[in-house]
C-alpha positions in Angstrom: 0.0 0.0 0.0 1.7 3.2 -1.1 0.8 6.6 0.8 1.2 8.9 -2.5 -2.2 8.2 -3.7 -5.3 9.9 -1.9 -6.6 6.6 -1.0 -3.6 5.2 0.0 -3.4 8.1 3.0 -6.8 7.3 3.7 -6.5 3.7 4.3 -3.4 4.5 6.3 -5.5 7.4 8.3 -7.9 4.6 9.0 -5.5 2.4 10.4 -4.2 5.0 12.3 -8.1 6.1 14.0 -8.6 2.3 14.4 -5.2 2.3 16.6 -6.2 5.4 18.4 -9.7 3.9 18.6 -11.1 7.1 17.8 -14.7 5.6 16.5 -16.0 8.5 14.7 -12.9 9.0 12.2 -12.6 5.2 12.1 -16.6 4.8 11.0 -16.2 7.8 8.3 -13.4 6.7 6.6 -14.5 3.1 6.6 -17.7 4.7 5.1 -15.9 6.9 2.3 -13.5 3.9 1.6 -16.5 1.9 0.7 -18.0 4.7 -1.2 -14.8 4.8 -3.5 -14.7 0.9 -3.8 -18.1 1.1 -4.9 -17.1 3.7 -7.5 -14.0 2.0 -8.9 -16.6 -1.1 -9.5 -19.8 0.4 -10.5 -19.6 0.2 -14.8 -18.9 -2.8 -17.0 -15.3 -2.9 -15.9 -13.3 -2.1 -12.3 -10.8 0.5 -12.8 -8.5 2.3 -10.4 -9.6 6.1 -9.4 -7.5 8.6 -10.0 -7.2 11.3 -7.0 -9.4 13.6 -8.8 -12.2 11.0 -8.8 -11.4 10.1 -5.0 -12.2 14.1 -4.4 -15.3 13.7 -6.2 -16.6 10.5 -4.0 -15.3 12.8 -1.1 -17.0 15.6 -1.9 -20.5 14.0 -2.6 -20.2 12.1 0.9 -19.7 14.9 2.2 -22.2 17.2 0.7 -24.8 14.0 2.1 -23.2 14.6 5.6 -24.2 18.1 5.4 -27.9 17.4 3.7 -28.1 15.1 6.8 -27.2 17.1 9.1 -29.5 20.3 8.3 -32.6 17.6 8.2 -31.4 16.2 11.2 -31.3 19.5 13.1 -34.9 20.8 10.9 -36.4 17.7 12.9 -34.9 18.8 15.8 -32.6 15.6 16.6 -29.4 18.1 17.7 -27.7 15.0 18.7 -28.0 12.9 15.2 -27.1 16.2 13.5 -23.9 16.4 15.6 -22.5 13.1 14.6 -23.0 14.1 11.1 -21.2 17.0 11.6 -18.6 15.5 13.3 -18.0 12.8 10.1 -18.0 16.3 7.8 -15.5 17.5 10.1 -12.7 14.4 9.1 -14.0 14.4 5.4 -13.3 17.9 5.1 -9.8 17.2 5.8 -9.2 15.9 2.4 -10.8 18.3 0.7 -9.3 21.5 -0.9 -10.4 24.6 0.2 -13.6 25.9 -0.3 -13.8 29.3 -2.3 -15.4 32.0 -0.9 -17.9 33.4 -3.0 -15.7 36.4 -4.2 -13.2 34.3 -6.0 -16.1 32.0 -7.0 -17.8 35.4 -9.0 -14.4 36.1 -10.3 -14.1 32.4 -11.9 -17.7 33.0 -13.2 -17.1 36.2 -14.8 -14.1 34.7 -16.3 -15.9 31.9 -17.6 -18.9 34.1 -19.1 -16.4 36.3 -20.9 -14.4 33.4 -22.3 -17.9 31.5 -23.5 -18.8 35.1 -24.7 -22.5 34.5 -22.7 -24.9 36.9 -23.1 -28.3 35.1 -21.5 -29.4 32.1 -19.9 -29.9 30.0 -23.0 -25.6 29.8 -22.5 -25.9 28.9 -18.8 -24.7 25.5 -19.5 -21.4 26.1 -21.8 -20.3 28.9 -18.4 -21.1 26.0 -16.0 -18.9 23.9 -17.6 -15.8 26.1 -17.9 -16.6 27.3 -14.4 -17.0 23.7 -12.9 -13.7 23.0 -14.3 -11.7 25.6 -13.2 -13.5 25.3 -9.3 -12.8 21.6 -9.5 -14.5 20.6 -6.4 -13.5 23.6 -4.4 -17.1 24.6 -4.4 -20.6 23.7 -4.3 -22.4 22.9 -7.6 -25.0 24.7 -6.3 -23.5 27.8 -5.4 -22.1 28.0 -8.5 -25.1 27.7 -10.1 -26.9 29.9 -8.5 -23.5 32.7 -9.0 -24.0 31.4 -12.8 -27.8 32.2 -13.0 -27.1 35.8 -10.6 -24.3 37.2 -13.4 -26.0 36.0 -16.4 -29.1 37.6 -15.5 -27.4 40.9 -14.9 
């Protein structure tokens, strides 16, 4: 097993929580680990993921931990909603940086002048140069919704 792969460090950080017996680290990764085994096999053939596709399978688990969490706390369980914070707590770890949503506009801007945009007809040639150049350091949705605010004006 060879740490210089993004799921190489997590399997070692798992081994590492299940040392420490720290449960909730342990549980999550377990839980994302399986997420990317599942990815690498879903299809006609098993492949290896490449770091950028273990982000992505990070990214959506995590974006479920959040979901869960805000339902959680809607409903008023508080103590379910904290657990599922804490897992979004150790899968942000391995995530890059989350823009903020002044350097998000700036990549959107930049992606409407180079698409040469002009309405929302084009809205989905800008999300596709934005998406590429956020690569998963933001929210689809946010930049969707940053998309929809500067092409409308």
């Amino acid at each position: 097993m060879t740490d210089t792969t993004l799921k190489g460090r997590l399997q070692s950080d798992l081994h590492d929580a299940i040392r420490s017996k720290d449960k909730v680290r342990s549980g999550t990764l377990r839980m994302t680990l399986t997420a990317i085994t599942n990815a690498e096999v879903a299809g006609d053939e098993a492949k290896e993921l490449s770091d950028d596709e273990v982000l992505k399978v990070i990214a959506k688990e995590a974006k479920k931990r959040k979901e869960a969490s805000t339902a959680y706390t809607d409903a008023g369980r508080t103590e379910l909603a904290e657990t599922e914070d804490a897992e979004l707590a150790v899968l942000e770890g391995y995530l890059p940086t989350q823009l903020d949503d002044t350097e998000l506009e700036r990549i959107v801007r930049s992606a409407v002048e180079s698409t040469g945009a002009s309405g929302m007809a084009q809205m989905g040639q800008v999300m596709k140069v934005a998406q590429g150049e956020v690569a998963g350091r933001a929210d689809g949705g946010r930049v969707a919704a940053i998309v929809k605010r500067v092409l409308a004006g």
